[in-house]
C-alpha positions in Angstrom: 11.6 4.4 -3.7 8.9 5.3 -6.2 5.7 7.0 -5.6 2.3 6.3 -7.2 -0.9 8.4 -7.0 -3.9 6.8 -6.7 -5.4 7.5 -10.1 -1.7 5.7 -11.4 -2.4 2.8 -9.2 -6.6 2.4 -10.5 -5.1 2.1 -13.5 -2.2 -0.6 -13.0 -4.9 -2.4 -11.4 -7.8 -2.3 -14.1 -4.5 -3.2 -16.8 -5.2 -7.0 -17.6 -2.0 -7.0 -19.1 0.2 -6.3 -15.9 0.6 -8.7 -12.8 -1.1 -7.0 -10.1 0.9 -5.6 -6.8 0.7 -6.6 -3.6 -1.1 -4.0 -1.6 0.7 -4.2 1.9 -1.9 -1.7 4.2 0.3 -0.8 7.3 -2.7 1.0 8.6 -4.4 -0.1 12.5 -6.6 -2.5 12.0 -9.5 -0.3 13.3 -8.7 1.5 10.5 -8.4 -1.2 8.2 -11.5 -2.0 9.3 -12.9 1.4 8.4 -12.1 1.2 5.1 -9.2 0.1 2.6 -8.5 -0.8 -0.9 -9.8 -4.4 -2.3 -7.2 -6.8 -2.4 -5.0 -5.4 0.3 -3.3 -7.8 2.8 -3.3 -5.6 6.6 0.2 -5.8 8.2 0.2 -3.0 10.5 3.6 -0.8 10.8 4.6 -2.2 14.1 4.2 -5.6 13.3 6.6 -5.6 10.4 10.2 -5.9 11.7 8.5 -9.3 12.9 6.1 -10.2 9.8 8.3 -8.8 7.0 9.7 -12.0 6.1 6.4 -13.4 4.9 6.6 -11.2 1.5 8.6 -12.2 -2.1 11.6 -9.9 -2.1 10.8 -9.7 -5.7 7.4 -8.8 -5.7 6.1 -5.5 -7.1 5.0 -4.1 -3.6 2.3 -1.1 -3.1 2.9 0.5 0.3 -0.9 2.0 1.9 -1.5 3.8 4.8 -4.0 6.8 5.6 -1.7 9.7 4.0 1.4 8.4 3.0 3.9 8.9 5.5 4.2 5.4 7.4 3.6 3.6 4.0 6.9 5.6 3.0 8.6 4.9 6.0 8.0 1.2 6.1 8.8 1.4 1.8 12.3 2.5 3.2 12.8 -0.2 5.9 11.8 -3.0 2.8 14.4 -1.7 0.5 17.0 -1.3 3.6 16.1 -5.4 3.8 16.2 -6.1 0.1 13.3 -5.6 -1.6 13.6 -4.3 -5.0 9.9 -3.1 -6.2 8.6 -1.1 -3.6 6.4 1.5 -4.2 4.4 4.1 -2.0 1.1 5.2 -2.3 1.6 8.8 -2.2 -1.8 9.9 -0.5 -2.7 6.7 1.2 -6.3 5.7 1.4 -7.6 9.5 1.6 -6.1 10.0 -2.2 -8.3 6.7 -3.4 -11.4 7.9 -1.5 -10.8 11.5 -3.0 -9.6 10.5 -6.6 -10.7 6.7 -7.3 -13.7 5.8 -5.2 -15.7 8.6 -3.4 -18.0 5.9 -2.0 -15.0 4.8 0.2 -15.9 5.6 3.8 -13.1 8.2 5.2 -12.2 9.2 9.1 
């Protein structure tokens, strides 16, 4: 699985040129609510051995969570299904508060 940092994934999505990912947030939803990165769709960890089905196979797919580790883990249960283009957001949210967007609210 590849990893992205935060300031890597600011710039794939300010690239007009490139498609844009899906951001898949596997965050709570409290904290989802607390803050996340525009654009993402919420899909919390334990709902996706039920939900997973609902995403393109093929699609270029940005795993978020708070610091990386159940974005990586859920990364390695897409590719053990199939998918192709996933990528983890080494850092989670705390990276793109720290490194992208200091106005982003963190707990």
């Amino acid at each position: 699985m590849q990893q992205m940092t935060a300031a890597q994934l600011k710039d794939w999505l300010a690239d007009p040129q490139r498609e844009k990912p899906l951001l898949l947030d596997v965050r709570e939803p409290w904290e989802f609510q607390a803050c996340k990165i525009d654009g993402s769709l919420s899909m919390p960890m334990r709902s996706i051995p039920a939900r997973y089905l609902e995403l393109k196979r093929d699609a270029d797919v940005v795993v978020v969570c708070h610091h990386g580790a159940r974005s990586f883990q859920v990364g390695l249960f897409l590719e053990q299904r199939g998918f192709s283009n996933i990528i983890n957001l080494y850092g989670g949210v705390a990276a793109w508060a720290r490194d992208v967007d200091p106005t982003m609210p963190t707990y």
